[in-house]
C-alpha positions as CSV (number, residue, x, y, z in Angstrom):
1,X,72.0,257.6,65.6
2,X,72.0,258.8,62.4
3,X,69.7,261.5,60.5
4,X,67.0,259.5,58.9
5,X,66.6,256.7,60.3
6,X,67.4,257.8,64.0
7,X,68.1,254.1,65.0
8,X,69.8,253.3,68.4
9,X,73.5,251.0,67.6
10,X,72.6,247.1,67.4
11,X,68.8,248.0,66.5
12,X,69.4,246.9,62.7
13,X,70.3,243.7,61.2
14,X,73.6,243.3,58.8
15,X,70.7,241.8,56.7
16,X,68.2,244.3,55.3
17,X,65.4,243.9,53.2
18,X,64.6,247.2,51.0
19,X,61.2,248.2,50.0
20,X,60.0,251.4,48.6
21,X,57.0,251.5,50.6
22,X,56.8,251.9,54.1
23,X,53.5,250.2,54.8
24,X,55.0,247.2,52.5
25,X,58.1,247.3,55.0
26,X,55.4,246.7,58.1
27,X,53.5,244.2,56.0
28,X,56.8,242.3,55.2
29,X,57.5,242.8,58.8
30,X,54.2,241.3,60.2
31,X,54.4,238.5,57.7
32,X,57.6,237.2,57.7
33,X,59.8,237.7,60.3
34,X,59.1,236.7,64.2
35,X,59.3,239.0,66.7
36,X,59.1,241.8,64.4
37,X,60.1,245.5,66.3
38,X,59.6,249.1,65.1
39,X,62.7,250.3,65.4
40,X,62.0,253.8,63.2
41,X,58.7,255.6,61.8
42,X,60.9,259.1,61.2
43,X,59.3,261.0,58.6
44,X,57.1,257.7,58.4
45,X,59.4,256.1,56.6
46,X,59.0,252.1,58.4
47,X,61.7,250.2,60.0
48,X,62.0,246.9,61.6
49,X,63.8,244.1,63.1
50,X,63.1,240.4,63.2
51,X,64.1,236.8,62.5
52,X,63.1,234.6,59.3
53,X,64.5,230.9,60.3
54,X,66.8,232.1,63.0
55,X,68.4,234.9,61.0
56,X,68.4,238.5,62.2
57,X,66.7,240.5,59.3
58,X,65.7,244.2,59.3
59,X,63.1,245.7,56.3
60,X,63.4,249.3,56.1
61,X,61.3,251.6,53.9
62,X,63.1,253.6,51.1
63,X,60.8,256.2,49.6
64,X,60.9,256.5,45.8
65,X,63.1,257.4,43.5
66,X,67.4,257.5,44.1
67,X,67.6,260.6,46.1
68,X,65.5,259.4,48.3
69,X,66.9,255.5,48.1
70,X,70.3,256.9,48.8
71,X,69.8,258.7,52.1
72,X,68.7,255.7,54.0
73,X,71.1,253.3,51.8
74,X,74.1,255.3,53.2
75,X,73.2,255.7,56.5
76,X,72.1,251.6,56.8
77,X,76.0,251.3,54.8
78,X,78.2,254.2,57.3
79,X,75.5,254.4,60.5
80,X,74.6,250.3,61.2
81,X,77.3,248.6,59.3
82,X,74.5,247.2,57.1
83,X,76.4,244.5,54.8
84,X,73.5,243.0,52.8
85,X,70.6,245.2,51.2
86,X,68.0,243.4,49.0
87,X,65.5,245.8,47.0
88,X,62.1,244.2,46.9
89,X,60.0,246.5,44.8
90,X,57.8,246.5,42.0
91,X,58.5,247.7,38.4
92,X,56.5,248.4,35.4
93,X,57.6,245.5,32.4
94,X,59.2,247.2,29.1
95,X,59.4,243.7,27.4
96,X,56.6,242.7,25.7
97,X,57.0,239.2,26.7
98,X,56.7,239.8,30.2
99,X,53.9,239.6,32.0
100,X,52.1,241.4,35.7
101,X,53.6,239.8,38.5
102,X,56.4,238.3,36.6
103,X,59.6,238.2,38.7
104,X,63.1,240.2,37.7
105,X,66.1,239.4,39.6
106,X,68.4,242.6,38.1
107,X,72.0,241.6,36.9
108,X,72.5,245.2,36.6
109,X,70.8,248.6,36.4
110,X,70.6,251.8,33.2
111,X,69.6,254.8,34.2
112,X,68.9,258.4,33.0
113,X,69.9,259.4,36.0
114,X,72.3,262.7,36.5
115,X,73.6,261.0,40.0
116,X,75.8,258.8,38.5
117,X,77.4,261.1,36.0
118,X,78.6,263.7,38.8
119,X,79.7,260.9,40.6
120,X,81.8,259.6,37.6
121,X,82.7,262.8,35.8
122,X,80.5,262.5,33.2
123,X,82.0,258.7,32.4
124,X,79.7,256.1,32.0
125,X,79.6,253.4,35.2
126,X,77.8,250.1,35.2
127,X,75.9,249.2,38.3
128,X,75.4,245.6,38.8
129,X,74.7,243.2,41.5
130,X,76.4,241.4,43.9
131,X,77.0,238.1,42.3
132,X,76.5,235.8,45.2
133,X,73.4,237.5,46.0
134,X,72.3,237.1,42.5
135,X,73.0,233.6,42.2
136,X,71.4,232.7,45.1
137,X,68.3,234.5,44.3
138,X,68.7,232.5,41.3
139,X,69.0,229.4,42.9
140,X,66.2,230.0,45.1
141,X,63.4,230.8,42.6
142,X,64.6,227.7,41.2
143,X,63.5,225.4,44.1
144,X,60.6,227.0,44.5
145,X,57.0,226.5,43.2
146,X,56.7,230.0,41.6
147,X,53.6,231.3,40.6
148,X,55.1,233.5,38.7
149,X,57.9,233.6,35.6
150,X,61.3,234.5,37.1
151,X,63.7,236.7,34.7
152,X,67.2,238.1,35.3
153,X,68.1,241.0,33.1
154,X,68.8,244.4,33.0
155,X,66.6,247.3,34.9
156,X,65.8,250.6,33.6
157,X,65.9,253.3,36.9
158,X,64.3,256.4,35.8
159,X,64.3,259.6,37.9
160,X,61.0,260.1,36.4
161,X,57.8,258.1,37.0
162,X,55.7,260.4,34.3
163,X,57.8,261.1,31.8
164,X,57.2,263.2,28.8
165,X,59.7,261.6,26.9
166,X,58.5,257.5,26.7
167,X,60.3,257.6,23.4
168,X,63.7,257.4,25.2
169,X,63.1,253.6,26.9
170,X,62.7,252.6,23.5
171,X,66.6,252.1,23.0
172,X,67.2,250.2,26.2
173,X,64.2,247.9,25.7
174,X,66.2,247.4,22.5
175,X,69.6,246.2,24.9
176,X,67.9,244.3,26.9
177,X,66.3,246.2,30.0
178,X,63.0,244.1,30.7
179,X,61.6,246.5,33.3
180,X,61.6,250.3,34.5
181,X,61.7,251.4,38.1
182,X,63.5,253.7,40.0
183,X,65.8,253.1,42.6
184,X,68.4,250.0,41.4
185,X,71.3,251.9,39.7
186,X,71.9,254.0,42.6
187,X,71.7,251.1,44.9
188,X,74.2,248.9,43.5
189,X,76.4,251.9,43.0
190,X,76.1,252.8,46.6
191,X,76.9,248.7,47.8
192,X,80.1,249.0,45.2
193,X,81.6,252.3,46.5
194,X,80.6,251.2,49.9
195,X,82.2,247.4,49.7
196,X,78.4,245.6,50.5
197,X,76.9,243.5,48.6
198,X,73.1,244.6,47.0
199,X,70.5,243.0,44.8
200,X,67.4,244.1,43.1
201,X,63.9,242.0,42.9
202,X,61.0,243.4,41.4
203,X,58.1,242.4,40.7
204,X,55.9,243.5,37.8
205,X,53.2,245.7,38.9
206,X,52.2,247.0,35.7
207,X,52.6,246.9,31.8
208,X,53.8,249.9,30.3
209,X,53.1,248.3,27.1
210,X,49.3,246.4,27.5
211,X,48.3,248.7,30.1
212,X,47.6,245.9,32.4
213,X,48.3,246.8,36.1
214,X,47.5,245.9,39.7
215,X,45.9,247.8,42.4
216,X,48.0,249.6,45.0
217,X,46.9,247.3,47.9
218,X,48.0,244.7,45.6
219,X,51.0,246.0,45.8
220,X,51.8,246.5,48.9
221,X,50.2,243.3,49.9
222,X,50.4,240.5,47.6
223,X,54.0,239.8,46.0
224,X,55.0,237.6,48.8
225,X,57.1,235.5,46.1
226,X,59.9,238.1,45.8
227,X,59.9,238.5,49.3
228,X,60.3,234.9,50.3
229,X,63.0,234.7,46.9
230,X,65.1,237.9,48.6
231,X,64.7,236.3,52.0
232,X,66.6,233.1,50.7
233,X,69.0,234.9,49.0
234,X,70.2,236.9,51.7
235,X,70.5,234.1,54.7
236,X,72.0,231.9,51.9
């Protein structure tokens, strides 16, 4: 049982789904999978297990930001032998093109992060997705009838939410990052070091550049496109 999670052996999938928020982890669970089970509400941060077309799938809440992604990322990786994780969160677009409720599958993550440079040594490391994962997300969105525009690019994950500094996205937006959000870089660093395969799907919740934005029940309620896309993916 580990520290954060406090699951009993067997109670977790090998497939987990990865939201920020706990109450979107219960409405994920209530909406998609049969025979959904709370298997953890410690520190009421939402676990559970179910099936979604015969595969065993767990959604567990992350909090926000790495630190906090990390904790339950390493104990799903060393504690339950987790050996998928799919991020379905939301992000705030970067890329003027983009618009709310766009789709981004992440090919790979920047960050201004520190974790990453203690880790390395003060060397630069490029997190990216697992590219089966990524593919098949690919694939997916691609037999679907989307709503919504699907992109795959880079994230930004920002240890800060209100920065003082919005000056320094401008140089990533300029590389390619389409998106900012919080907890990608540190996952697919974690599913590399660990030997698991990870993948990132956001979807845009707001517009850092028109302002445009959706509410927070929206958000923890309505993007059932990414859900369905990560869902694919992962029982590919």
């Amino acid at each position: 049982m580990s520290t954060h999670i406090a699951a009993e052996p067997g109670q977790i999938a090998p497939i987990v789904l990865f939201p920020g928020d706990p109450l979107r982890a219960k409405w994920i669970a209530e909406n998609f999978l049969d025979d959904a089970t709370l298997y953890s509400e410690t520190r009421g941060m939402l676990g559970f297990t179910g099936t979604w077309e015969g595969h065993r799938v767990s959604v567990q809440g992350s909090g926000m930001g790495q630190p906090s992604m990390a904790i339950y990322a390493t104990e799903l990786f060393t504690e339950y032998d987790v050996q998928t994780i799919v991020r379905v969160g939301s992000c705030g677009a970067l890329a003027e093109h983009l618009s709310v409720r766009d789709i981004i599958i992440a090919n790979g993550a920047c960050t201004d992060s520190g974790i990453n440079r203690v880790r390395f040594n003060g060397l630069d490391y490029a997190p990216v997705a697992d590219f089966s994962l990524l593919r098949a997300a690919v694939e997916a969105s691609e037999q679907m009838s989307l709503g919504s525009a699907v992109h795959v690019g880079l994230l930004f994950s920002s240890d800060q939410f209100y920065s003082t500094r919005p000056e320094l996205t401008e140089p990533f937006v300029q590389h390619g990052a389409l998106a900012v959000e919080m907890e990608t870089s540190g996952l697919y660093t974690l599913a590399a070091f660990h030997g698991r395969r990870a993948l990132s799907i956001c979807t845009v919740s707001d517009h850092i550049v028109t302002g445009e934005a959706t509410t927070a029940h929206e958000r923890e309620q309505t993007f059932g496109e990414m859900i369905e896309i990560a869902l694919r993916a992962a029982t590919a």
